[in-house]
C-alpha positions in Angstrom: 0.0 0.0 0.0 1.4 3.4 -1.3 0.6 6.6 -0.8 -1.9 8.2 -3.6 -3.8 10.8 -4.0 -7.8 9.9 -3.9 -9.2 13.3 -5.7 -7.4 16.2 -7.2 -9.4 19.0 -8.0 -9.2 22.8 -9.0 -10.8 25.2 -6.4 -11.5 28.7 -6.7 -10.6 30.9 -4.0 -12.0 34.1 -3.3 -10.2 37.4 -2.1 -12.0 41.3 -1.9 -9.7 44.1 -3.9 -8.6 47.2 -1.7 -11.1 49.4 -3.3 -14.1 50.5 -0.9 -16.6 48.3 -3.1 -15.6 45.1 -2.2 -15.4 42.8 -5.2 -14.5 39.5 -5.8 -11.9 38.2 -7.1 -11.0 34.2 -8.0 -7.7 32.8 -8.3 -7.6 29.3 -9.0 -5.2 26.8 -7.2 -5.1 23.1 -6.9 -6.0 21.0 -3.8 -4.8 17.5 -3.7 -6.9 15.4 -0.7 -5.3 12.4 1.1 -8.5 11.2 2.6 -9.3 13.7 5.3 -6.3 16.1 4.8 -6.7 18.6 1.8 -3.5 20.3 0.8 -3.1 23.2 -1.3 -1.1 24.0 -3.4 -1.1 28.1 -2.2 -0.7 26.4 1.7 2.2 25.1 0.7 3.9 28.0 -1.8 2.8 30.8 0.3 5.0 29.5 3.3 8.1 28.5 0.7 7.6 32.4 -0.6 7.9 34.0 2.8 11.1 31.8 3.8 12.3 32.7 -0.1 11.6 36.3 0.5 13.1 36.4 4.1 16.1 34.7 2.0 16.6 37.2 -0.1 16.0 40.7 2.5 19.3 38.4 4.3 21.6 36.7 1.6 23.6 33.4 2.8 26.0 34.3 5.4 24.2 37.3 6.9 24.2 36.8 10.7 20.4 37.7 10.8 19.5 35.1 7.8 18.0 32.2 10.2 16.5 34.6 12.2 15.0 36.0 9.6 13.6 32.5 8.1 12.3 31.0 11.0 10.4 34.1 12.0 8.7 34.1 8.5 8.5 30.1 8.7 6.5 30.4 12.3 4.4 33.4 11.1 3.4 31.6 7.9 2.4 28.5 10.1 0.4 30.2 12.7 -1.0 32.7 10.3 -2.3 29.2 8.2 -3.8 27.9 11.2 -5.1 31.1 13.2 -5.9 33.8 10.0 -7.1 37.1 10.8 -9.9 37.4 8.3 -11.6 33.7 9.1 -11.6 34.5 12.8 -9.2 32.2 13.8 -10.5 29.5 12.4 -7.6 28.0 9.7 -6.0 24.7 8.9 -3.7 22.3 10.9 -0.7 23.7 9.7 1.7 20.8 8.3 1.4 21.5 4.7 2.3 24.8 5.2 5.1 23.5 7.8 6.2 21.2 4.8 6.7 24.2 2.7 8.6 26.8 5.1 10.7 23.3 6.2 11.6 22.6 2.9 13.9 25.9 2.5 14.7 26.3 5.6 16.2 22.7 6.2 16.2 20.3 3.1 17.1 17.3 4.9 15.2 17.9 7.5 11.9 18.0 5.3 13.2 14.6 3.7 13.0 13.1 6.9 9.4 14.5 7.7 8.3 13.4 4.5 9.6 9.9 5.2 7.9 9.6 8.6 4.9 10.8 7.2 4.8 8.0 4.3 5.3 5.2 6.8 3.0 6.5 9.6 0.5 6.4 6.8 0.8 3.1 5.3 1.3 1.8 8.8 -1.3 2.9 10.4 -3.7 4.5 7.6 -4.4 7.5 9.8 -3.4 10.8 8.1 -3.6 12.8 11.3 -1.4 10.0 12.5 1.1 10.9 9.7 0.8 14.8 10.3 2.0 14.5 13.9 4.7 11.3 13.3 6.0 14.4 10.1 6.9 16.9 13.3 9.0 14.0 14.7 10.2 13.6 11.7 11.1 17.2 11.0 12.7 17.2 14.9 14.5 14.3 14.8 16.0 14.6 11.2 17.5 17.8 12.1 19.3 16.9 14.9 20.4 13.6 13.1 21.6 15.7 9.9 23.3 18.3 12.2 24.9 16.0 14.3 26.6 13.9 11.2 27.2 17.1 9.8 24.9 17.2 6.8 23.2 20.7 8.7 24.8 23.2 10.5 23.1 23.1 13.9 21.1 26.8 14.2 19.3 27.7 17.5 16.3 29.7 15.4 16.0 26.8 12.7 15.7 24.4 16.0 13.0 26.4 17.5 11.1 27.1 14.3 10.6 23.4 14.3 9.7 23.2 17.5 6.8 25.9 18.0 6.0 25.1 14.3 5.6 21.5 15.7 3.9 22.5 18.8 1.4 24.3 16.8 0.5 21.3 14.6 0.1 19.1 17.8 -2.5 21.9 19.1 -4.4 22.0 16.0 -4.3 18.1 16.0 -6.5 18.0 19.8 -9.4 16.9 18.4 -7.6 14.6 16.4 -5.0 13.3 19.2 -8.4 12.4 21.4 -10.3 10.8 18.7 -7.2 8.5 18.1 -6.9 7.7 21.8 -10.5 6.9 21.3 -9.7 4.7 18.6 -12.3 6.2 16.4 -10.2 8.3 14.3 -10.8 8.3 10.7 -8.4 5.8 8.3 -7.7 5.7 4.7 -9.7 3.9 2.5 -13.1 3.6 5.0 -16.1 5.4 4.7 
């Protein structure tokens, strides 16, 4: 049993100009569902352009550079999963997690990636796979830094651990349902 992606459809999302009518206006972006988790594709590039950007305000080798992408990283996470304009109510943050991870440490996102394909086909439970991707992302780090793949960085360490935190507090409901043992699984209705 593999990971694959049950439905893939186009979704229209809508945002209100600056002007002082309000008027809609759609952009298109694609959402890929795992059976109970929807990624999107602007969830995941929206995080990757705010590390990018805080990349570029701080080329490689400023002393300010990690600060600078795991600030962005944290604020695109808990932005994703506590937005403004929806009153709080956003997503669960790990595709968005994924995204930021991914530039901020490569090898690191490997590993998240690889805990979340096995938690999956283990246990068929995506939230299952979300939170076993933040031990992932945690304990890939420190394996990478300390066989010197990664230079060890105090900010990159903490943006993976509030980032992490943050996907274990948007996964409650999902964390008690699992201890429950009625949490949803891939493949059943």
């Amino acid at each position: 049993m593999g990971i694959r992606f049950l439905r893939s459809s186009t979704t229209a999302t809508a945002a209100f100009s600056a002007s002082s009518t309000p008027r809609p206006v759609f952009a298109e972006t694609k959402r890929w569902s795992i059976h109970g988790a929807n990624w999107n594709s602007r969830e995941i590039s929206l995080s990757t352009a705010a590390v990018v950007f805080a990349q570029f305000v701080f080329p490689s080798g400023a002393d300010l550079r990690p600060l600078a992408e795991a600030i962005a990283a944290v604020f695109a996470v808990t932005g994703h999963c506590w937005p403004i304009t929806l009153r709080g109510r956003g997503g669960r943050g790990v595709a968005t997690g994924f995204g930021a991870l991914l530039f901020v440490a490569t090898p690191a996102w490997a590993s998240a990636v690889a805990f979340f394909a096995i938690a999956l086909a283990l246990t068929r439970m995506v939230s299952v796979s979300s939170l076993a991707s933040v031990l992932g992302a945690l304990l890939g780090y420190l394996l990478f830094c300390a066989t010197g793949w990664l230079h060890f960085n105090w900010w990159t360490f903490l943006f993976i651990v509030i980032a992490g935190t943050v996907v274990f507090i948007r996964h409650r409901a999902n964390i008690e349902r699992i201890v429950r043992g009625v949490e949803p699984r891939v493949g059943t209705s």
